[in-house]
N, CA and C atoms as an extended XYZ file, in Angstrom:
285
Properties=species:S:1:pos:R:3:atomname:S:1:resname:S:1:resid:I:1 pbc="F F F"
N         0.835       -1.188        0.000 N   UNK     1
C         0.000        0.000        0.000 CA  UNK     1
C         0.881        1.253        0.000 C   UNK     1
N         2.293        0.982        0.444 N   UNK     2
C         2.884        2.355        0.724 CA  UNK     2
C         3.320        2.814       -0.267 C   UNK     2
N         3.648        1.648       -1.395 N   UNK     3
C         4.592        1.730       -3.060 CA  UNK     3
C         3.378        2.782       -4.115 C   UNK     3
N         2.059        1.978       -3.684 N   UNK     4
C         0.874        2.537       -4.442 CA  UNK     4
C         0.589        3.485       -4.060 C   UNK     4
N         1.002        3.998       -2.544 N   UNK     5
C         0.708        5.918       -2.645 CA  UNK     5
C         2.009        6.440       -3.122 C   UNK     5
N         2.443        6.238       -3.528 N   UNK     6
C         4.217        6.625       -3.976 CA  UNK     6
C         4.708        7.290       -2.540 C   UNK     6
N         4.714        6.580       -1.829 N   UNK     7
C         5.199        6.947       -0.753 CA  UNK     7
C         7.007        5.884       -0.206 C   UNK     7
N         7.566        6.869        0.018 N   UNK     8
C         8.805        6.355        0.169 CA  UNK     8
C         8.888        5.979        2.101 C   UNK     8
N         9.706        4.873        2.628 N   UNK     9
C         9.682        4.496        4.100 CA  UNK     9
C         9.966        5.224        4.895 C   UNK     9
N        10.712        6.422        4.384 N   UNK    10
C        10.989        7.606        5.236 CA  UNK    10
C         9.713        8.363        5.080 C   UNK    10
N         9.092        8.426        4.359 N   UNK    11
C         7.912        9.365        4.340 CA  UNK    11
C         6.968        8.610        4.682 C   UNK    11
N         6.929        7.485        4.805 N   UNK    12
C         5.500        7.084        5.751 CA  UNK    12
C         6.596        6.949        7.647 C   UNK    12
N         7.976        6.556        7.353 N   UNK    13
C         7.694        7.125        8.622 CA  UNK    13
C         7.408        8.511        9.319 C   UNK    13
N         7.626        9.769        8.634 N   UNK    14
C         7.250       10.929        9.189 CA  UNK    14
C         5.967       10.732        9.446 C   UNK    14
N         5.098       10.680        8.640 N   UNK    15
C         3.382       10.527        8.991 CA  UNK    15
C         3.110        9.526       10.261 C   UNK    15
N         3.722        8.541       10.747 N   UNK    16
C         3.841        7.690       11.334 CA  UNK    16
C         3.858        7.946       12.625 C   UNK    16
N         5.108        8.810       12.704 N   UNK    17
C         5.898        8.663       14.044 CA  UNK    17
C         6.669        7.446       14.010 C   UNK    17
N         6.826        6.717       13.783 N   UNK    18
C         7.426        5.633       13.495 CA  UNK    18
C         8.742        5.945       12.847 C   UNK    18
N         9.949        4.896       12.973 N   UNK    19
C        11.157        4.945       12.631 CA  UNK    19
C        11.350        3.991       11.536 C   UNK    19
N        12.000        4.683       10.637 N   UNK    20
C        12.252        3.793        9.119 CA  UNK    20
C        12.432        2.540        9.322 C   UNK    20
N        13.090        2.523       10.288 N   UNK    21
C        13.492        0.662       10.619 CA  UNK    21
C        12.398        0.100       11.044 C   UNK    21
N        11.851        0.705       11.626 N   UNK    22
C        10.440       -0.125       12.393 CA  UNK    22
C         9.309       -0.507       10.516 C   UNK    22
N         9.183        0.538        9.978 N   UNK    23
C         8.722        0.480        8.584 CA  UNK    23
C         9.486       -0.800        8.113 C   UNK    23
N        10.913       -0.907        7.855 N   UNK    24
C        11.713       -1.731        7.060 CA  UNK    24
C        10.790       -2.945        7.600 C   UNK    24
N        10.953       -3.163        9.104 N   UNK    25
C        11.062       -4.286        9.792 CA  UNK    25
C         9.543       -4.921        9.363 C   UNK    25
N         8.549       -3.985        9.404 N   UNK    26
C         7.080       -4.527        9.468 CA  UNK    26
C         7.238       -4.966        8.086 C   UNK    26
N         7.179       -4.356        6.725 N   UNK    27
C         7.055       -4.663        5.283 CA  UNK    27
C         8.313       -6.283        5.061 C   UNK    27
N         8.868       -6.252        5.744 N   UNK    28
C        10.145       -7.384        5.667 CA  UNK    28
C         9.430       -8.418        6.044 C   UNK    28
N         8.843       -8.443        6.931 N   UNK    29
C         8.563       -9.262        8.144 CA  UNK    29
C         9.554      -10.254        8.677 C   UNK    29
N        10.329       -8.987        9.129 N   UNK    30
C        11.907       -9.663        9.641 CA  UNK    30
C        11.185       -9.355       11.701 C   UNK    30
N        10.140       -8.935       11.386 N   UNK    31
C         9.403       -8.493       13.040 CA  UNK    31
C         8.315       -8.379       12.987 C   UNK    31
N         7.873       -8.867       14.311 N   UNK    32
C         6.543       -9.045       14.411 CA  UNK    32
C         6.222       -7.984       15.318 C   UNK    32
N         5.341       -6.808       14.380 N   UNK    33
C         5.417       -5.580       14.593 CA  UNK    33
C         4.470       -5.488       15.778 C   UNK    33
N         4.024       -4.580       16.334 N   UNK    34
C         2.892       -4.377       17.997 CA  UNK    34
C         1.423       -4.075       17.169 C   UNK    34
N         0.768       -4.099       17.763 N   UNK    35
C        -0.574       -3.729       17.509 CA  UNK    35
C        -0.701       -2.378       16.656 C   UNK    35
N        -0.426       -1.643       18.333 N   UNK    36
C         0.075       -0.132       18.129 CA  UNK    36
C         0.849        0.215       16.962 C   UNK    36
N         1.605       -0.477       16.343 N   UNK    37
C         2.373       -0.072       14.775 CA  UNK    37
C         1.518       -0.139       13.813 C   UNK    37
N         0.856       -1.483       13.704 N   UNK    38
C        -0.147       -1.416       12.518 CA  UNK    38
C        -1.329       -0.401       12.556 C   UNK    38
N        -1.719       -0.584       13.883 N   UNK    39
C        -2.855        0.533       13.459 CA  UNK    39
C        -2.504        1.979       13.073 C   UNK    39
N        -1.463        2.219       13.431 N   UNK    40
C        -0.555        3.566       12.827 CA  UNK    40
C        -0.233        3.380       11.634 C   UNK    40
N         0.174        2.335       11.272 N   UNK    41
C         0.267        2.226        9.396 CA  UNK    41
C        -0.669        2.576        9.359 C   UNK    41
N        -1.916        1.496        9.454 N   UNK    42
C        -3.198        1.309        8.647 CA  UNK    42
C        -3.909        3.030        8.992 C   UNK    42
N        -3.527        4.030        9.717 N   UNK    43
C        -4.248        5.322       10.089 CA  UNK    43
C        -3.473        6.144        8.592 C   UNK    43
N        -2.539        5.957        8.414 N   UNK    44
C        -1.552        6.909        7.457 CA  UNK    44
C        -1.905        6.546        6.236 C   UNK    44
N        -2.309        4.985        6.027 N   UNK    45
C        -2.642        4.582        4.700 CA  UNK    45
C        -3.899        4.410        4.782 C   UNK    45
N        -4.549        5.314        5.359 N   UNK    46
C        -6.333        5.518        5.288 CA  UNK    46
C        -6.903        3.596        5.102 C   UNK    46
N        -6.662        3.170        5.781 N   UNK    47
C        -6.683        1.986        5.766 CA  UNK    47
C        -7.355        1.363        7.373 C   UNK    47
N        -8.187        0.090        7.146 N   UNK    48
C        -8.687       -0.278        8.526 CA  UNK    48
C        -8.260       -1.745        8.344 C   UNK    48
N        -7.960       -2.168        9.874 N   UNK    49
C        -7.740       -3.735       10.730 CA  UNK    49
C        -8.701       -4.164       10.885 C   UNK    49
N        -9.218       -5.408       10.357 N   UNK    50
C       -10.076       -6.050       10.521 CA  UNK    50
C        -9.922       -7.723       11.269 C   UNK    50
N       -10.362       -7.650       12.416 N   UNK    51
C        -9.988       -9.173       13.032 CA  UNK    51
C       -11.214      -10.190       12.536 C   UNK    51
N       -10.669      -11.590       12.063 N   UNK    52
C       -11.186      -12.335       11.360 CA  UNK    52
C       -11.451      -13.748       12.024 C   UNK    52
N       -12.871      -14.056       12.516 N   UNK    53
C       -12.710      -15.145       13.124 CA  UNK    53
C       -11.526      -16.369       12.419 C   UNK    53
N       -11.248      -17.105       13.245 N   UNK    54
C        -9.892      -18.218       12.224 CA  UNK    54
C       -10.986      -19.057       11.313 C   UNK    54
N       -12.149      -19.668       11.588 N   UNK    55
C       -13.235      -20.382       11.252 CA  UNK    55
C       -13.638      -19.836        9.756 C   UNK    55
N       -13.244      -18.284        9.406 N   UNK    56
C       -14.171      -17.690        8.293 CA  UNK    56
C       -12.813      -16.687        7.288 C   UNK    56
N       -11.608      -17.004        7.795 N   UNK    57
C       -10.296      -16.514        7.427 CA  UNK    57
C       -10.454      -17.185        5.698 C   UNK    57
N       -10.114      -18.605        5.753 N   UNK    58
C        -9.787      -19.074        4.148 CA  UNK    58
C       -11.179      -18.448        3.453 C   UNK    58
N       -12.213      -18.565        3.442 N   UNK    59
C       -13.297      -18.448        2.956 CA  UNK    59
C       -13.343      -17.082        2.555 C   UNK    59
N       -13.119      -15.479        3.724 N   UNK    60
C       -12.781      -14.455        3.452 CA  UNK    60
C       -11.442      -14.384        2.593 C   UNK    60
N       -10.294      -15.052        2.212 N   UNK    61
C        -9.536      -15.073        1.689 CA  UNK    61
C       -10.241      -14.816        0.578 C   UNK    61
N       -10.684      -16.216        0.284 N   UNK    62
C       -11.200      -16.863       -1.631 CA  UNK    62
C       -11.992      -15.568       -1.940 C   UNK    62
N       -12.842      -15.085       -1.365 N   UNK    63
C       -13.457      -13.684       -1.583 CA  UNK    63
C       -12.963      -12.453       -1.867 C   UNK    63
N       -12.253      -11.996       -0.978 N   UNK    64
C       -10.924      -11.169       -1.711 CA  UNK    64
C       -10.155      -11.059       -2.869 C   UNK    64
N       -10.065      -12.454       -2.810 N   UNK    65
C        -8.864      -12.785       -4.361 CA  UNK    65
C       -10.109      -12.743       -5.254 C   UNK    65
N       -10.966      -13.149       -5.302 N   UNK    66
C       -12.204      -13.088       -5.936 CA  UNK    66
C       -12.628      -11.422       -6.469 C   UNK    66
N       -12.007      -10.684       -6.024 N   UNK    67
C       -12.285       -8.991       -5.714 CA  UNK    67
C       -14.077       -9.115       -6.091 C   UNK    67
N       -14.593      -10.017       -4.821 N   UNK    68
C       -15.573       -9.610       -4.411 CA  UNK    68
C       -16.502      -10.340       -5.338 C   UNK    68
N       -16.397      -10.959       -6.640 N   UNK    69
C       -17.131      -11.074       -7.617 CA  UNK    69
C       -17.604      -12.663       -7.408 C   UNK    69
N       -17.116      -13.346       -6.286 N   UNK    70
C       -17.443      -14.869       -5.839 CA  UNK    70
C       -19.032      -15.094       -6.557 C   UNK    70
N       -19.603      -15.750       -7.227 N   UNK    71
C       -20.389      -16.421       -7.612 CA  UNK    71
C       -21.138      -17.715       -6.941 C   UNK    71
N       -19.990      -18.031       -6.809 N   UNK    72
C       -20.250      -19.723       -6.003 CA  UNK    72
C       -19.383      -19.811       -4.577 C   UNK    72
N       -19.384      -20.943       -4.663 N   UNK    73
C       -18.799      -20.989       -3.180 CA  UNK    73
C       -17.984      -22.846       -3.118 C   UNK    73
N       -17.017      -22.951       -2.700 N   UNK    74
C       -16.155      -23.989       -2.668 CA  UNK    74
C       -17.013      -24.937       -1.790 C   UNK    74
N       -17.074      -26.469       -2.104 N   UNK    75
C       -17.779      -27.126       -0.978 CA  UNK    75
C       -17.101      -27.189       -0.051 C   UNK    75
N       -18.189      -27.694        1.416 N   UNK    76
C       -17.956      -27.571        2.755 CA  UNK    76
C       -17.973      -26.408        3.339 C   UNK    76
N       -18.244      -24.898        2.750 N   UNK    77
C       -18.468      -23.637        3.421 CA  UNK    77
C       -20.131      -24.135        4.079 C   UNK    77
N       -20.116      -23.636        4.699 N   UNK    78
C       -21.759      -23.635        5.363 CA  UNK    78
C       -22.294      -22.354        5.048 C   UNK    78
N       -22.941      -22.489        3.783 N   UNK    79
C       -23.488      -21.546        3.485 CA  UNK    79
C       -24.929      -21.906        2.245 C   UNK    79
N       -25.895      -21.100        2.143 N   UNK    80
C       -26.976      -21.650        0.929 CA  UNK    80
C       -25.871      -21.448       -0.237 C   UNK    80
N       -26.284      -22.253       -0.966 N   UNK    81
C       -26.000      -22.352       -2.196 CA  UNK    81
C       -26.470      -21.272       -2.611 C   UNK    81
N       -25.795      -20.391       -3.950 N   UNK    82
C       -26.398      -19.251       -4.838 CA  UNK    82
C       -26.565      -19.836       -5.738 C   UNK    82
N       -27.566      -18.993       -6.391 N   UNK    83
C       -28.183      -19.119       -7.555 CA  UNK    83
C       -27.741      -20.279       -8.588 C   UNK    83
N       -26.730      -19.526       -8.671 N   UNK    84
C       -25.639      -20.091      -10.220 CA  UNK    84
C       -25.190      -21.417       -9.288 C   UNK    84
N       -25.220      -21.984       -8.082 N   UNK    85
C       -24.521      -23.045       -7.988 CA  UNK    85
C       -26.079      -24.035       -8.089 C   UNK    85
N       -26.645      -23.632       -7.710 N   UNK    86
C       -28.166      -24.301       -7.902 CA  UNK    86
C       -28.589      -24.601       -9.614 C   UNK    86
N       -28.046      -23.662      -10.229 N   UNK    87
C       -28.530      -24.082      -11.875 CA  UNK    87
C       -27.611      -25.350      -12.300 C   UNK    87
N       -25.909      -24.951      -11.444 N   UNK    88
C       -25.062      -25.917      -12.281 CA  UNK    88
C       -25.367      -27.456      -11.840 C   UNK    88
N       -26.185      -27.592      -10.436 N   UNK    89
C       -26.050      -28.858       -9.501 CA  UNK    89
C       -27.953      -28.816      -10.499 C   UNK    89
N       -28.865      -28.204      -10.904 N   UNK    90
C       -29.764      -29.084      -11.523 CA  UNK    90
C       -31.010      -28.401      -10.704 C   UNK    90
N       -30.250      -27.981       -9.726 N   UNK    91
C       -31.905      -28.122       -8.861 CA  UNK    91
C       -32.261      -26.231       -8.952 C   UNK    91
N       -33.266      -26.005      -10.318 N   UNK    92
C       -33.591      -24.636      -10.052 CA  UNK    92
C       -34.955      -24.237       -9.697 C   UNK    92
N       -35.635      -24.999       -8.483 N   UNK    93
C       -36.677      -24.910       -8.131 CA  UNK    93
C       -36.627      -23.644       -7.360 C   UNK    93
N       -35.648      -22.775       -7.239 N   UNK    94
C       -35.369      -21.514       -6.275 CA  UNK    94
C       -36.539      -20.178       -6.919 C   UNK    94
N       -37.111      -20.107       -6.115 N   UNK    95
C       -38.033      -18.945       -6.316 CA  UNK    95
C       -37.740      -17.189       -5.361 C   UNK    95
């Protein structure tokens, strides 16, 4: 996110408060940065933390990479079937 605002590590650390190294360290993941750091990234890069039950993590993954446009759904999610997975499995009694 920091490359795509053309923002250089010294210049998100000024916005930061944060120290270039602490920047290096988080984008490296040579460290496992504090709470308190990310949400200071994520404030500078107009950006929000979202905690993800572990249960609904892969599933929110496939959706993402999906940019949102998921159609169907992988078996074993617990979820209704949509539309389009109901036409391909036969059964379009869905009203």
């Amino acid at each position: 996110m920091r490359k795509s605002r053309h923002l250089t590590q010294n210049e998100l650390a000024t916005l930061t408060a944060l120290s270039r190294t602490a920047i290096q360290q988080a984008e490296s993941g040579k460290a496992d940065p504090r709470l308190s750091t990310l949400l200071e990234l994520a404030r500078a890069l107009d950006m929000d933390i979202m905690f993800v039950p572990k249960a609904l993590r892969q599933e929110l993954e496939w959706f993402i990479q999906a940019e949102g446009k998921c159609l169907g759904h992988p078996p074993g999610i617990n979820a209704p079937l949509s539309i389009v997975d109901e036409i391909i499995c036969g059964n379009n009694d869905r009203r």
